[in-house]
C-alpha positions as CSV (number, residue, x, y, z in Angstrom):
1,X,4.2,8.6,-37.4
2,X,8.2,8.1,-36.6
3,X,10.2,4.9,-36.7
4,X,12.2,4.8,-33.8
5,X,15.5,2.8,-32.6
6,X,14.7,-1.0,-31.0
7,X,15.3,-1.8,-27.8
8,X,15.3,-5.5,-26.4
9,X,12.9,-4.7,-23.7
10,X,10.4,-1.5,-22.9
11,X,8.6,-1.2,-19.8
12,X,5.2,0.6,-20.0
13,X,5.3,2.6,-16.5
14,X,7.8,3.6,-14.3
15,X,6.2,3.1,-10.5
16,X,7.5,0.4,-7.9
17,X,6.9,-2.5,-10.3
18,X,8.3,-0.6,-14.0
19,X,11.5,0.9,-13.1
20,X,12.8,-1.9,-11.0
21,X,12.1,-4.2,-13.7
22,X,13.8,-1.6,-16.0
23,X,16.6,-1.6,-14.0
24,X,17.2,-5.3,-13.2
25,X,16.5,-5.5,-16.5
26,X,19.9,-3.4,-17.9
27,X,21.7,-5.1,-15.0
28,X,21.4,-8.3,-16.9
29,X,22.6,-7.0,-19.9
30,X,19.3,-5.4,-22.1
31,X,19.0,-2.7,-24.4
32,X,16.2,-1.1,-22.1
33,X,13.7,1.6,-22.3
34,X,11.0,2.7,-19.5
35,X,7.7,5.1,-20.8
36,X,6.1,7.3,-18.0
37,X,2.5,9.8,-18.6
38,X,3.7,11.6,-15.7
39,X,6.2,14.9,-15.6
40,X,7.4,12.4,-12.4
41,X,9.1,8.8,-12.4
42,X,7.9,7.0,-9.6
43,X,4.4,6.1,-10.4
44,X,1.6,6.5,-7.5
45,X,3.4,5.0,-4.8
46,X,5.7,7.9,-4.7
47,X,4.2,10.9,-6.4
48,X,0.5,10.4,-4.8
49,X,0.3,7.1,-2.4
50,X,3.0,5.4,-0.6
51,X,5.4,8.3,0.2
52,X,3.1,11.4,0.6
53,X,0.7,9.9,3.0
54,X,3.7,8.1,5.1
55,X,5.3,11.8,5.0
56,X,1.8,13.5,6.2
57,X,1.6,10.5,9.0
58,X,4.7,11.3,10.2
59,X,4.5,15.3,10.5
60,X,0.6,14.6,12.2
61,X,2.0,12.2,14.2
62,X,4.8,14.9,15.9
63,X,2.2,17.5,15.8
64,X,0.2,15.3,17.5
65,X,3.2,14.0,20.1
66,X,3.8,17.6,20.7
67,X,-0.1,18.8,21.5
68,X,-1.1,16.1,23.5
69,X,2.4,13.9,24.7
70,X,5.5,15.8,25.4
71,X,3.9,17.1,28.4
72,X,4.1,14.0,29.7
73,X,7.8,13.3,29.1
74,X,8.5,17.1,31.0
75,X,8.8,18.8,27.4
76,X,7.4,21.8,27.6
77,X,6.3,23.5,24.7
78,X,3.7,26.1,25.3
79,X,0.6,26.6,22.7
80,X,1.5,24.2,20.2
81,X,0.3,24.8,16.4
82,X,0.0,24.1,12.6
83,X,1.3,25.4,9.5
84,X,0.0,22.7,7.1
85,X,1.4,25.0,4.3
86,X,4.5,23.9,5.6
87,X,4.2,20.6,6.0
88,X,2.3,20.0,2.4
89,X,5.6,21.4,1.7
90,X,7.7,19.3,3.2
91,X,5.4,16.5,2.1
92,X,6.4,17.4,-1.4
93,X,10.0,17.8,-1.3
94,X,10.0,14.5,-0.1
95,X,8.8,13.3,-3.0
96,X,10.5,15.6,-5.3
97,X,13.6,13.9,-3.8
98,X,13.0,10.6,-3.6
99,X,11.4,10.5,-7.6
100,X,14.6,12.6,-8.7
101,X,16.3,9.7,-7.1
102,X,14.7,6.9,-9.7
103,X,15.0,9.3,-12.4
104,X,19.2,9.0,-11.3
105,X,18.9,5.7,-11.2
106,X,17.7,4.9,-14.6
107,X,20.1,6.7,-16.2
108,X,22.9,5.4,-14.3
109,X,22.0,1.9,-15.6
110,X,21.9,3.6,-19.1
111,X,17.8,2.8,-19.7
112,X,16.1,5.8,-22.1
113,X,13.3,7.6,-20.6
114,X,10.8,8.1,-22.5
115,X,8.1,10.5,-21.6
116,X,4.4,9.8,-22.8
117,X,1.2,8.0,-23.2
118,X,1.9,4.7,-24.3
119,X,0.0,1.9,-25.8
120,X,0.3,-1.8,-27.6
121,X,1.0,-0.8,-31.4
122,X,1.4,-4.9,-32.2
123,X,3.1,-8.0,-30.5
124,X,6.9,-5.7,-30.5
125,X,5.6,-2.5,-30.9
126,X,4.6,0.5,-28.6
127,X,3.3,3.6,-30.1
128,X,4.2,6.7,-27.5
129,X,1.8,9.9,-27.9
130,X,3.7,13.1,-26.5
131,X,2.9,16.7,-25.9
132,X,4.5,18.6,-28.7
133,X,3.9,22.0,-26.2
134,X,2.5,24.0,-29.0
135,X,-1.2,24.5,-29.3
136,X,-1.6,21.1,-27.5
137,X,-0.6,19.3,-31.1
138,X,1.0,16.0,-30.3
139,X,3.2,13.5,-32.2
140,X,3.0,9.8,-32.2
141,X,5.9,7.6,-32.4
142,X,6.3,4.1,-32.9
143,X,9.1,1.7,-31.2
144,X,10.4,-1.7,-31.3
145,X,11.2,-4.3,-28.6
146,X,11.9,-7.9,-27.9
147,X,9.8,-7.9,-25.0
148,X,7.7,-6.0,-23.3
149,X,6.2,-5.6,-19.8
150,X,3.4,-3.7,-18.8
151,X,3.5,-1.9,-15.0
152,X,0.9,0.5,-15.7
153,X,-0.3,0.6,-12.2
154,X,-4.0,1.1,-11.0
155,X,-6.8,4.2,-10.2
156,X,-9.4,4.5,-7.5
157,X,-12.9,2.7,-7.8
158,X,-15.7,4.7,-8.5
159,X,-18.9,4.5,-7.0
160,X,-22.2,5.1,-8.4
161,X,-24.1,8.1,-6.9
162,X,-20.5,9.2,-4.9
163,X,-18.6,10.4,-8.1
164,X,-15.3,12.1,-8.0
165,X,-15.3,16.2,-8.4
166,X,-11.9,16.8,-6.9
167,X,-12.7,19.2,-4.7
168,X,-16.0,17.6,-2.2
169,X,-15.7,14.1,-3.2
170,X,-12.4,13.1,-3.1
171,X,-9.6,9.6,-3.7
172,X,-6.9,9.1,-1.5
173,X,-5.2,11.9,-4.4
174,X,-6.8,14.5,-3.7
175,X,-7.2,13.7,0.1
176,X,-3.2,14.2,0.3
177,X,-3.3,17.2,-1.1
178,X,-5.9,19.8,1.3
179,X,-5.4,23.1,1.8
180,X,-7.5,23.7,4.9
181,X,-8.0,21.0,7.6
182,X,-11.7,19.7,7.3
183,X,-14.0,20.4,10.1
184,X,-15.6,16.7,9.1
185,X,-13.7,14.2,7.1
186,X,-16.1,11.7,6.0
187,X,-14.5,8.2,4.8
188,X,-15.9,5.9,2.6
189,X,-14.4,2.2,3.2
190,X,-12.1,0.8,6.0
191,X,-9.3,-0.2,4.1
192,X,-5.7,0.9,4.7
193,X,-6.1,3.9,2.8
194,X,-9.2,5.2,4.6
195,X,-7.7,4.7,7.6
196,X,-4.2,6.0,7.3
197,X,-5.9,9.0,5.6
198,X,-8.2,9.5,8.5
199,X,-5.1,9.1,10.7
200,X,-3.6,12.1,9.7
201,X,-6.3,14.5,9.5
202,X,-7.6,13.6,13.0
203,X,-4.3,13.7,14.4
204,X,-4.9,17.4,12.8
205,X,-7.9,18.6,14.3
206,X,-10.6,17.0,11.7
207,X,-13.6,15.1,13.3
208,X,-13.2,11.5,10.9
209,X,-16.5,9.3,10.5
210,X,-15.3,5.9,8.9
211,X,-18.5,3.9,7.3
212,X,-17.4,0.8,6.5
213,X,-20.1,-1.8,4.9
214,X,-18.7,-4.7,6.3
215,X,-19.0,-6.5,9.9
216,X,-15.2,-4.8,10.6
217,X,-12.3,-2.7,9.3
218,X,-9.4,-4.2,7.2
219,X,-11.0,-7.1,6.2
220,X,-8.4,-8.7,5.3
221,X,-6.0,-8.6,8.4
222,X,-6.6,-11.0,11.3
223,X,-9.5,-11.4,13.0
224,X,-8.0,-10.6,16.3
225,X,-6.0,-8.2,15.3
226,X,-8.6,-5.9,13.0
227,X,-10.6,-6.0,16.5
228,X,-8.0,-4.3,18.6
229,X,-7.1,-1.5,15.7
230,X,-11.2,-0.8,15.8
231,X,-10.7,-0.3,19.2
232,X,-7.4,1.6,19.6
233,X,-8.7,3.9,16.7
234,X,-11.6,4.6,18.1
235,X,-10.4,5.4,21.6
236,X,-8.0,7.9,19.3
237,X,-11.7,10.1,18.9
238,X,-12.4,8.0,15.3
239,X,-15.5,7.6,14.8
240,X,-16.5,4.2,12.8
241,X,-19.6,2.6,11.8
242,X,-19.7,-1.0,10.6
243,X,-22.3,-2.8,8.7
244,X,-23.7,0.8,7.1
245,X,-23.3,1.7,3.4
246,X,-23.5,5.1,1.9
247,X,-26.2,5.3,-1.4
248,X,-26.1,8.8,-1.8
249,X,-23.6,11.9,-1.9
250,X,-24.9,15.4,-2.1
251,X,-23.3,18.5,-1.9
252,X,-25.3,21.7,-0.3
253,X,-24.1,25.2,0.4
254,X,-20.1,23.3,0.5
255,X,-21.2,20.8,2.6
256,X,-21.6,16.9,1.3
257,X,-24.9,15.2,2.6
258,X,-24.6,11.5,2.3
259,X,-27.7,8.4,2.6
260,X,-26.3,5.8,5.2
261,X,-28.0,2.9,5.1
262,X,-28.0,0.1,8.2
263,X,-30.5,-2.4,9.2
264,X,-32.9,-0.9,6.7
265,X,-33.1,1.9,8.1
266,X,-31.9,5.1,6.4
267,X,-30.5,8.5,7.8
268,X,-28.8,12.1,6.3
269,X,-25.1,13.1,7.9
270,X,-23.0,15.9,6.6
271,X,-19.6,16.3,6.4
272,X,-16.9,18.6,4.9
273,X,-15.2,16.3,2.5
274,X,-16.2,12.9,1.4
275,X,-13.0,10.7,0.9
276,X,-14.2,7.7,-1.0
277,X,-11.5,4.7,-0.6
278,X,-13.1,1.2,-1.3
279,X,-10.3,-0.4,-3.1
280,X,-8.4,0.3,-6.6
281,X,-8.7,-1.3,-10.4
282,X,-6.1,-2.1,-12.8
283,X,-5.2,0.7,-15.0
284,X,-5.0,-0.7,-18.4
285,X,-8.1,1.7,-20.4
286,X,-6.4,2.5,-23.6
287,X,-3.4,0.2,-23.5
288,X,-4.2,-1.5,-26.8
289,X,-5.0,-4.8,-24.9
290,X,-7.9,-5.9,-26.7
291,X,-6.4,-4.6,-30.0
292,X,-3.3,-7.0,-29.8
293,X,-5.6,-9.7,-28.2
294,X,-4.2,-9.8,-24.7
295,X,-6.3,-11.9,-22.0
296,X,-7.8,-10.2,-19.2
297,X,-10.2,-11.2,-16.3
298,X,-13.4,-10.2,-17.8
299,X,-14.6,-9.3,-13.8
300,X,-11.7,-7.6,-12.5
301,X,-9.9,-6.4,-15.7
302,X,-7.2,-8.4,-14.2
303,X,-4.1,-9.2,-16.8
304,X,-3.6,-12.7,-16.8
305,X,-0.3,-14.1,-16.5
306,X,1.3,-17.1,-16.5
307,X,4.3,-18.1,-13.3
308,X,6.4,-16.4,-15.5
309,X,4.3,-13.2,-16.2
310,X,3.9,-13.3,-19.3
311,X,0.2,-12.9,-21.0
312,X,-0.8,-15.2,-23.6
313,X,1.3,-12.9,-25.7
314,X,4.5,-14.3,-25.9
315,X,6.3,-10.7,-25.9
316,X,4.0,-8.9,-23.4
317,X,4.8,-9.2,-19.8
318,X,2.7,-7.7,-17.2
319,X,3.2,-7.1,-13.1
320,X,2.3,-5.3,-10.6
321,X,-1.6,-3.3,-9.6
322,X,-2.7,-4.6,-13.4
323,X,-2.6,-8.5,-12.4
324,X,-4.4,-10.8,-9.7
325,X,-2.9,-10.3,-6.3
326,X,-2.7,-7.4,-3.5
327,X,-2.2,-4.4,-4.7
328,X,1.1,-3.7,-2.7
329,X,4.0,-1.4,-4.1
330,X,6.4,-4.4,-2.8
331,X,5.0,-7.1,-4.6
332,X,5.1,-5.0,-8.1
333,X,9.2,-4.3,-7.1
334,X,9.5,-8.4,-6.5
335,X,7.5,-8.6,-9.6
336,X,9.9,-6.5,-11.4
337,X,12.9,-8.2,-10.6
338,X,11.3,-11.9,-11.4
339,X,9.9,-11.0,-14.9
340,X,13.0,-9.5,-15.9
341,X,15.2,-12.5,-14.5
342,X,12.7,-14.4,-16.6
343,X,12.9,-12.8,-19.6
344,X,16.7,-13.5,-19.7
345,X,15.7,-17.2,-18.6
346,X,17.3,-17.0,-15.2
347,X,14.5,-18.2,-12.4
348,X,13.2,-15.5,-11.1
349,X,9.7,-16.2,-8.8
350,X,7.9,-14.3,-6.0
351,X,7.3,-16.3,-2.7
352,X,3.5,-14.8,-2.3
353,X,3.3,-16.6,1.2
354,X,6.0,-14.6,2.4
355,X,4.1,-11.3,1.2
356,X,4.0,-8.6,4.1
357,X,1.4,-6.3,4.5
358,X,1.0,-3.2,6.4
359,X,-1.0,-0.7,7.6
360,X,0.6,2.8,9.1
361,X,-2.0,4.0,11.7
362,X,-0.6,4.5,15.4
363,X,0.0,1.7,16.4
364,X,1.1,0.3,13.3
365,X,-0.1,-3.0,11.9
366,X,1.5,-5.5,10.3
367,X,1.3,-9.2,9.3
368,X,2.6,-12.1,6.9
369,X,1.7,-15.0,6.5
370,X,-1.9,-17.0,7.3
371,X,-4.5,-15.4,9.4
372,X,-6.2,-17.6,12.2
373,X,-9.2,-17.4,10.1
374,X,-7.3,-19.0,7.3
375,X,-5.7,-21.7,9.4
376,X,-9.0,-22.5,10.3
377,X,-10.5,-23.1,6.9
378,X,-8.0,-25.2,5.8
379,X,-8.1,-27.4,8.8
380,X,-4.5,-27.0,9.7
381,X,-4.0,-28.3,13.2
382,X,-1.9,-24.7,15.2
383,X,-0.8,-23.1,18.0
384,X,-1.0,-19.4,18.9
385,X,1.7,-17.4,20.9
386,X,1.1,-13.8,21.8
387,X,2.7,-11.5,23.8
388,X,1.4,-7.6,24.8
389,X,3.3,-4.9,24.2
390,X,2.7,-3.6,27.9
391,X,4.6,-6.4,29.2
392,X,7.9,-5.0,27.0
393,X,10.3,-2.8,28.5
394,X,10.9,-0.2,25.5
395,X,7.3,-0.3,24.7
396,X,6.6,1.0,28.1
397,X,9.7,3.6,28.8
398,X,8.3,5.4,25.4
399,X,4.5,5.7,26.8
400,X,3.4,2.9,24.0
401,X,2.1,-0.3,25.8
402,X,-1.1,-0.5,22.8
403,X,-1.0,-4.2,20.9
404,X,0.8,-7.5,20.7
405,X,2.5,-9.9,19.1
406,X,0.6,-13.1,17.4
407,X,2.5,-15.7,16.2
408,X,0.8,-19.1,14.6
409,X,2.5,-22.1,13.7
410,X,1.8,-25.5,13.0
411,X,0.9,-28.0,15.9
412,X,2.8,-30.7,14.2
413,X,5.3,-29.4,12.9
414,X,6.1,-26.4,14.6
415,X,6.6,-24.2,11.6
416,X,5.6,-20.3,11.7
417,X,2.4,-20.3,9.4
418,X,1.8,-16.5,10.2
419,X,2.7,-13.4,12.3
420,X,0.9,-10.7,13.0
421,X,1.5,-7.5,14.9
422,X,-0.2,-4.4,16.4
423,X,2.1,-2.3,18.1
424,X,5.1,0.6,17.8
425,X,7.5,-0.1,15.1
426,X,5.3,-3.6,13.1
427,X,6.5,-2.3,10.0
428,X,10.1,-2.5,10.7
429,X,9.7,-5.9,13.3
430,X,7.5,-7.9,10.8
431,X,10.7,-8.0,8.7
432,X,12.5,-11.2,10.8
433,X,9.0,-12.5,10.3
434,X,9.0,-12.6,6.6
435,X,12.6,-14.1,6.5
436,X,11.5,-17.0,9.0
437,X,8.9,-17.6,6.1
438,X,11.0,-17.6,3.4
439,X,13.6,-20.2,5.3
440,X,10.6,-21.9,6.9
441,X,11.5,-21.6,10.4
442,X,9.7,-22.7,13.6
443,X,8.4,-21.3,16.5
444,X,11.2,-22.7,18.4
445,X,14.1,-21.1,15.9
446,X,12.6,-17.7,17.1
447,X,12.1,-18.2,20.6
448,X,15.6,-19.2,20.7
449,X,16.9,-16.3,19.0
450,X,18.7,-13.6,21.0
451,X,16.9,-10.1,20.6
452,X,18.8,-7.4,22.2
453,X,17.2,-5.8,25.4
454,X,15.4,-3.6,25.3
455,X,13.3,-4.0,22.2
456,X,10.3,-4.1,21.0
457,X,11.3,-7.3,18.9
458,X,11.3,-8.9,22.4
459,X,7.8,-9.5,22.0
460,X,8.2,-11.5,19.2
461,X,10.4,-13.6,20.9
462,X,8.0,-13.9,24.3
463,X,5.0,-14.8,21.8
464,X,7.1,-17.5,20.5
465,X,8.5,-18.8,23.6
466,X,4.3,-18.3,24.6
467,X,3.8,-20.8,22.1
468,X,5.3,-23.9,23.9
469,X,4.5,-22.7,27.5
470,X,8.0,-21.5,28.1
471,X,7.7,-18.1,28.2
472,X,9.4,-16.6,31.3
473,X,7.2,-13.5,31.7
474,X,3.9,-14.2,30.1
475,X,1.3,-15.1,32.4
């Protein structure tokens, strides 16, 4: 074992949450190192997550605009079809651009990569294994730090009875990664990933069952809103099946043959591939945690943290997938620049009530803030404003007059307590939303806002005017 240089601060993975922190980290004026397992910076957001499934959306969703919608518009295109060679292809240059990119950008702020599995060698000390490329011998060496912050990231969950082989039972990795388009994509869980997933391969000609064991998809989105992307998404040809769990996975002459259970009663269904998506864990196996005697949520495997982030370890920091909250590539990049303000001892924090979250089906979804349901347990007295896209003019000169615009503030007071949208372009409109948050606007400081016409941001406007009883066109 080697006895490498110090560094004031080494980040242990470089995804969303590690190499922003790295990077903020050098800009205030530490001796910084980041350690990555991967051949790739970028973690899974941009090698296998965030990136490659938004890339994949997009291309099914032109594929899909030119098959079934240009027609409409008087494009005429003539027998439309699919090279998914190409487009994994273009799915991967993406991301071979975008995680050359971070790999720029750490050496530009002068922070040493450092390729390797790493692990907690003592309260200031990380012990890096690397491939030494001979006869798969490795070499271990040991390196110094003032700090450290763990952004190690997370891994599917497995379920018993529905294991993982890569190839028939699949995650959300290997379900970006296809070579054929499956006759029948089975989905395990209505979460965000299921159903983006789903998005693109029935966009691509795949038949998609969605079995979901609760009483509706994306549990945690509004009530309202989770209703009307069940029923959008089915209309789309999805097919989706609430209150039914799958027990049993087993594959047959390359077909998988799964146990639904629902009201007691039990029944066989086949499909192609089995995507199993029903949520993610903390990636910390083999970190050294218990070794140095870092606290963890003995449940969730959860590292606990203080406002600060740092673990009841002094030295060790920890952000991002690994520690309570939603698992959002966002968060861990806020997370990344607070710890590292922190560390220095300037203030950084994370606003978690002005979190966004959101989902990339078509229409997209997204929201911030307090559900209705939420505002309801608490017994906060509110108002709802909402406002169809169908009554918007640019929602209806591009064919897309699916969703609307809730907005809930307080009755009292007026302020915005939560927005939520279904509809063209939520992931790009929910921004204004999150910064009236943050400055704790009102209802009214929207509604009098002037959005250009037209927009689909007008909606946001009408369901804040719709509030107070002042909208001009809502009926």
């Amino acid at each position: 074992m080697v006895q490498n240089e110090a560094y004031d601060l080494i980040v242990i993975g470089a995804g969303p949450g590690g190499y922003v922190a790295a990077i903020r980290a050098a800009q205030v004026g530490l001796k910084v190192a980041c350690v990555e397992k991967d051949d790739r910076l970028g973690g899974v957001c941009l090698n296998v997550g965030c990136i490659p499934s938004k890339a994949l959306l997009d291309s099914s969703e032109y594929y899909h605009l030119a098959k079934d919608h240009f027609a409409a518009h008087g494009i005429k295109t003539g027998k439309v079809g699919l090279d998914l060679p190409v487009m994994m292809a273009r799915k991967e240059q993406v991301v071979e651009e975008l995680t050359g990119n971070v790999k720029k950008l750490l050496e530009g702020n002068n922070i040493r990569i450092l390729h390797g599995t790493a692990r907690l060698a003592g309260e200031n000390r990380v012990e890096i294994e690397q491939n030494t490329g001979s006869a798969g011998r490795k070499k271990r060496r040991t390196y110094e730090a003032k700090s450290i912050i763990l952004a190690t990231g997370s891994s599917p969950v497995a379920i018993p009875g529905l294991e993982f082989d890569g190839k028939h039972i699949v995650s959300s990795t290997e379900a970006l990664m296809f070579k054929t388009v499956p006759k029948h994509l089975g989905i395990v869980g209505g979460g965000y990933i299921g159903l983006e997933l789903g998005s693109v391969w029935l966009r691509l000609g795949s038949k998609v069952t969605v079995v979901e064991m609760l009483p509706q998809i994306a549990t945690t989105m509004d009530g309202q809103v989770a209703r009307a992307l069940d029923r959008i998404l089915r209309n789309q040809g999805m097919n989706i099946r609430l209150n039914t769990r799958v027990t049993e996975a087993k594959i047959s002459r390359n077909k998988v043959n799964i146990t639904l259970e629902a009201d007691d009663k039990k029944e066989i269904a086949s499909c192609d591939r089995l995507l199993v998506s029903v949520g993610r864990r903390p990636l910390t196996q083999n970190l050294g945690l218990e070794e140095v005697g870092v606290e963890t949520d003995p449940e969730t495997g959860h590292v606990l943290v203080d406002e600060k982030y740092r673990t009841n370890i002094p030295s060790i920091y920890a952000i991002g997938d690994i520690i309570p909250g939603p698992m959002l590539a966002h968060k861990a990049s806020a997370e990344g620049i607070a710890v590292a303000e922190c560390i220095v001892g300037l203030p950084g924090e994370v606003n978690y009530d002005a979190l966004p979250a959101v989902v990339y089906t078509w229409p997209e979804v997204a929201s911030v803030g307090l559900t209705e349901e939420q505002v309801k347990e608490r017994n906060i007295p509110y108002c709802i404003g909402s406002y169809p896209f169908s009554g918007a003019g640019r929602a209806r000169c591009m064919g897309e007059k699916d969703g609307f615009v809730k907005l809930i503030s307080h009755s009292k007071t007026d302020r915005i307590l939560g927005v939520h949208i279904i509809g063209p372009r939520a992931a790009d409109m929910i921004a204004e939303c999150v910064l009236a948050l943050e400055f704790g606007a009102s209802s009214e400081d929207i509604a009098r806002t002037i959005h250009g016409h037209p927009t689909f941001s007008e909606a946001l406007q009408e369901a804040a005017m719709a509030i107070r009883k002042c909208s001009i066109y809502a009926s």
